[in-house]
C-alpha positions in Angstrom: 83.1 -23.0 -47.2 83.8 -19.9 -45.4 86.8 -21.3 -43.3 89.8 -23.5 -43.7 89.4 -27.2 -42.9 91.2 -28.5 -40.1 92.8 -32.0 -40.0 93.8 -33.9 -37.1 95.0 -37.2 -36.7 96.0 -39.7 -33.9 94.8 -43.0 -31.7 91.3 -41.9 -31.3 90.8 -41.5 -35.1 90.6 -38.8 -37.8 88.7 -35.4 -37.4 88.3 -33.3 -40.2 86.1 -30.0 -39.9 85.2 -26.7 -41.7 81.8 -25.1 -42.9 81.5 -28.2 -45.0 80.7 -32.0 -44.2 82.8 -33.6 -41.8 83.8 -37.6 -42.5 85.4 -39.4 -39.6 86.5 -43.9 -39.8 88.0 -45.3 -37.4 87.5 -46.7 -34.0 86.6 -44.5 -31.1 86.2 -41.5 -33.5 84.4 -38.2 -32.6 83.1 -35.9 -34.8 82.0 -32.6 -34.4 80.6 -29.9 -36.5 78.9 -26.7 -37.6 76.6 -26.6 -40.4 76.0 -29.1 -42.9 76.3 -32.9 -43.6 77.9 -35.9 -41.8 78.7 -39.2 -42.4 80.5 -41.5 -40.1 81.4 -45.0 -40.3 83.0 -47.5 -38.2 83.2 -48.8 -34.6 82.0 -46.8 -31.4 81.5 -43.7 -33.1 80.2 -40.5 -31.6 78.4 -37.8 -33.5 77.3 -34.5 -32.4 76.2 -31.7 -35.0 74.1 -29.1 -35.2 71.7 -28.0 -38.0 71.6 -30.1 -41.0 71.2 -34.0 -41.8 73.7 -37.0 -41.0 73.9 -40.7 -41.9 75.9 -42.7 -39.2 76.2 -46.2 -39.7 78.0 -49.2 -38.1 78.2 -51.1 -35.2 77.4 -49.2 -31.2 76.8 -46.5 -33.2 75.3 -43.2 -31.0 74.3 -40.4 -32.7 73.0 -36.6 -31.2 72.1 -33.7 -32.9 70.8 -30.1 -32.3 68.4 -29.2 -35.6 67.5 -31.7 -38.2 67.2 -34.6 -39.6 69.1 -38.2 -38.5 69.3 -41.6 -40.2 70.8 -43.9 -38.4 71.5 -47.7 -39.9 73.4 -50.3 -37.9 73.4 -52.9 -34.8 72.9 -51.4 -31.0 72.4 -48.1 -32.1 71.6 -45.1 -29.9 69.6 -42.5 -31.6 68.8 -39.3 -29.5 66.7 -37.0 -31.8 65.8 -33.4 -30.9 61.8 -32.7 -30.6 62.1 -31.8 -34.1 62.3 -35.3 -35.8 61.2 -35.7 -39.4 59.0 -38.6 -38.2 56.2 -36.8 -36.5 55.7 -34.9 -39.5 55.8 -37.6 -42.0 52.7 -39.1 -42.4 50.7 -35.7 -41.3 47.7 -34.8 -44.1 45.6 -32.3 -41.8 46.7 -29.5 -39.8 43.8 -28.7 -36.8 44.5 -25.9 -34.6 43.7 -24.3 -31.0 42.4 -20.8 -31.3 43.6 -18.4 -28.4 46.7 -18.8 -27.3 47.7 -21.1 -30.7 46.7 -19.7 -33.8 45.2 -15.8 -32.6 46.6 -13.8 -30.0 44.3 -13.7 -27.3 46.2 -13.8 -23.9 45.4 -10.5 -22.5 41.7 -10.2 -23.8 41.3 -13.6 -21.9 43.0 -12.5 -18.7 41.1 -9.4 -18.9 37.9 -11.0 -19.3 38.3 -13.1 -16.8 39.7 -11.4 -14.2 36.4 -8.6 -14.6 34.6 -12.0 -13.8 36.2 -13.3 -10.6 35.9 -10.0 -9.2 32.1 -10.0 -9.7 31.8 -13.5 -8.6 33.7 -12.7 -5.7 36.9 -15.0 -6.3 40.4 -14.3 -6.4 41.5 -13.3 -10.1 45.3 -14.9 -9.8 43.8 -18.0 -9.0 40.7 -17.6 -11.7 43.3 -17.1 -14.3 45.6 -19.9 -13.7 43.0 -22.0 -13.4 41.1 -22.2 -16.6 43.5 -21.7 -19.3 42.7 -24.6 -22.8 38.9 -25.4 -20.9 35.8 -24.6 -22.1 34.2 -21.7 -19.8 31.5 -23.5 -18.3 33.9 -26.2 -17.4 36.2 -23.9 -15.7 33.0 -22.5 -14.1 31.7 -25.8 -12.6 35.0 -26.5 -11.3 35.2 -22.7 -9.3 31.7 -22.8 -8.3 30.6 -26.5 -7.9 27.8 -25.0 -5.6 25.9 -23.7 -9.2 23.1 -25.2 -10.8 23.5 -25.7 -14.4 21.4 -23.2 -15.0 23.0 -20.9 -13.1 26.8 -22.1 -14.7 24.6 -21.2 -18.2 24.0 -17.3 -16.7 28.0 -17.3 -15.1 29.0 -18.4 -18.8 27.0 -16.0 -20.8 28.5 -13.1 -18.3 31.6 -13.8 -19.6 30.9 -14.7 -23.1 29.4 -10.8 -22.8 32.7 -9.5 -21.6 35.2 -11.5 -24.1 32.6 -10.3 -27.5 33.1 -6.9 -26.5 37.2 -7.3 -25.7 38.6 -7.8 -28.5 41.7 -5.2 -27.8 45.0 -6.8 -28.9 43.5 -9.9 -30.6 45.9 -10.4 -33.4 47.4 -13.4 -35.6 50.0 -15.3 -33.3 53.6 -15.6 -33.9 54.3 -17.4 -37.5 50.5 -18.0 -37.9 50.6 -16.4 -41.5 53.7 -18.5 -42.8 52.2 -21.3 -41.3 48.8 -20.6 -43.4 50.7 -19.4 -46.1 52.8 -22.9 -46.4 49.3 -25.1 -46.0 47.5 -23.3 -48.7 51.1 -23.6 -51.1 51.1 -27.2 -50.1 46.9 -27.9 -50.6 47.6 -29.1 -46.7 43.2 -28.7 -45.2 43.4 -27.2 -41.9 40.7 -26.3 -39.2 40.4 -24.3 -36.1 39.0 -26.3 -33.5 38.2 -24.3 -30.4 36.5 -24.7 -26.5 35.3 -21.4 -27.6 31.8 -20.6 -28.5 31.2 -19.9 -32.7 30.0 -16.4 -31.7 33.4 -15.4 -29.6 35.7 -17.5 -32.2 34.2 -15.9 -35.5 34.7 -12.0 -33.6 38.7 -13.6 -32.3 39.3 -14.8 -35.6 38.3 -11.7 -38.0 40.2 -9.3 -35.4 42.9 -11.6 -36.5 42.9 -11.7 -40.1 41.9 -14.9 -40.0 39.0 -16.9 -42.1 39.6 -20.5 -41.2 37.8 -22.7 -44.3 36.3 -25.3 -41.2 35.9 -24.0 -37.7 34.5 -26.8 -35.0 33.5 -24.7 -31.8 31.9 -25.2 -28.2 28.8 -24.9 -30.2 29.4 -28.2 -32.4 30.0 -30.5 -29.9 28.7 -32.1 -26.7 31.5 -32.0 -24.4 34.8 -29.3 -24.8 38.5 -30.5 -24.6 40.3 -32.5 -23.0 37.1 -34.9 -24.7 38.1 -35.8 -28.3 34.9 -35.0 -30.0 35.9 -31.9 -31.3 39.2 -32.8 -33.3 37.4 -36.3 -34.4 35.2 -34.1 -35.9 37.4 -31.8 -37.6 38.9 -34.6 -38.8 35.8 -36.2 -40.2 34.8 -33.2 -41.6 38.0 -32.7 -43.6 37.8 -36.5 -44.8 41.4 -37.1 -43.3 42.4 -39.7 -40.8 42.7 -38.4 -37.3 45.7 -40.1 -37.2 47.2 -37.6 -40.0 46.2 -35.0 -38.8 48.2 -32.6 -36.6 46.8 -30.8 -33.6 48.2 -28.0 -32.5 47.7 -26.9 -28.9 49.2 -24.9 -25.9 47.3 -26.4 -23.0 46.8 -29.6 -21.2 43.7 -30.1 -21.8 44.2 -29.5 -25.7 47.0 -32.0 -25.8 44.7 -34.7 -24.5 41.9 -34.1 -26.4 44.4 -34.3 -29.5 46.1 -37.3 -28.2 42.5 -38.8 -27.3 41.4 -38.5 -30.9 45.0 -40.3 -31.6 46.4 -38.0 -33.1 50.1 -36.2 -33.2 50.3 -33.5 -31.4 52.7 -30.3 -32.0 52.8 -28.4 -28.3 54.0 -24.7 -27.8 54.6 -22.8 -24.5 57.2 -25.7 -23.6 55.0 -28.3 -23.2 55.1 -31.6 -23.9 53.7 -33.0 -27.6 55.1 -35.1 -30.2 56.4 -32.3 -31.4 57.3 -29.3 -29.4 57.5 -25.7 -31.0 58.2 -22.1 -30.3 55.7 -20.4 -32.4 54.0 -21.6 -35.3 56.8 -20.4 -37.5 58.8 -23.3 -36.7 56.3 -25.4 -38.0 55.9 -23.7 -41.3 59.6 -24.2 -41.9 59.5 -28.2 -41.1 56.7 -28.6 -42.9 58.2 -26.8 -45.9 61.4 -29.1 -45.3 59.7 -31.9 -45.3 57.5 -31.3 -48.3 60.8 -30.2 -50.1 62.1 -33.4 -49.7 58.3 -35.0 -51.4 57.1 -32.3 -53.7 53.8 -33.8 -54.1 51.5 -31.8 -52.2 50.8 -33.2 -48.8 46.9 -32.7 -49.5 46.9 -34.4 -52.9 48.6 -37.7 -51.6 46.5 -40.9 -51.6 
């Protein structure tokens, strides 16, 4: 405790605070604290905290919270969690994630890449690239050129499958990507990249990187590219895990539904909405960590 507690008392209840836990009885008691633990018992209480784990209990109990964990036990009660709850991790045995834009830094390659192409196909780059971001190329390409043959999409693809294997300036590991793979191999957690990319392009992304995933499911491996399930299904297969423990990890639309298709959880970055929603893959490393703290049997070793 790096400050003195402070005691108040009167008709709304009992607060006590400091760097410490926090207990608060009564009726119409409100708590609030720093770090660390609460408990609070009785009738109408409010909780607000921010990092660490509380236990409210009682009757018309509402509890909120900024980071961590909340158990709350009682009748009519109100439980706001941040995106970070405990439970989306919890039964999670697999971890399968996006390539460019999740797990490797690709963002400017892409843009690059595809900006070279609009120009030669005669379309308006801003537009190119907001348009195809998390879809397999020759699905973006049927949608901005519906007037191709498929044989003709096949040539448009391979122009920029030519232009991305030769760009591979600035393709690096993405934020937290080696505590992430650093906490799954600790833990014996399998993992796979699952990717709308081609195995050609993803093997060059992925050893500019650093990266040598032990199962990659690309472009190649399936018949039809995200949103469609097939890929993570069989990633999942593959790894002899559940799809519904496993974790996909994606930062696109159409990677979110493919994950979700396969009915699985899904963890989202660039502020969009999953079961889970992350900054970098850094965050996940540390609540995966957390939660295998709490359960030190390796996640990948559980029956």
């Amino acid at each position: 405790m790096t400050g003195a507690p402070i005691r108040e008392e009167g008709t709304a209840g009992v607060l006590t605070q400091g760097d410490g836990a926090v207990l608060a009885q009564g009726a119409g008691s409100v708590v609030a604290q720093g770090e660390e633990s609460v408990m609070a018992q009785g009738e109408g209480i409010v909780v607000a905290q921010g990092e660490g784990s509380m236990a409210a209990r009682g009757e018309r109990v509402m509890v909120t919270q900024g980071d961590g964990i909340v158990v709350a036990q009682g009748e009519g009660i109100v439980v706001t969690r941040s995106e970070e709850a405990a439970g989306v991790l919890e039964g999670v045995r697999a971890v399968l994630l996006d390539m460019d834009g999740t797990l490797v830094d690709s963002d400017a390659a892409v843009e690059r890449s595809w900006r070279t192409w609009a120009v030669r196909y005669g379309l308006p780059e801003d537009a190119v690239v907001a348009a195809v971001h998390g879809y397999p190329a020759p699905t973006s390409i049927r949608r901005l050129l519906p007037r191709l043959s498929e044989e003709e999409v096949a040539d448009a693809a391979q122009v920029l499958l030519d232009l991305e294997c030769t760009d591979l300036d600035g393709v690096v590991a993405a934020r937290g990507a080696g505590e992430l793979l650093a906490v799954l191999a600790e833990r014996a957690i399998p993992w796979a990249v699952v990717t709308g990319s081609g195995a050609g392009l993803a093997e060059a992304r992925l050893a500019a990187a650093g990266i040598t995933p032990p199962l990659l499911v690309s472009l190649d491996d399936v018949a039809v590219g995200k949103p469609d399930p097939e890929g993570y299904l069989m990633a999942a297969a593959e790894l002899g895990v559940a799809p519904a423990a496993c974790l996909a990890v994606e930062d696109s639309d159409p990677g979110i539904a493919a994950g979700r298709a396969a009915g699985m959880p899904v963890a989202a970055l660039r502020g969009l909405s999953g079961d889970l929603s992350i900054a970098h893959l850094g965050e996940l490393a540390a609540r995966l960590g957390a939660r295998d703290a709490r359960d030190p049997a390796p996640a990948g070793r559980r029956s």
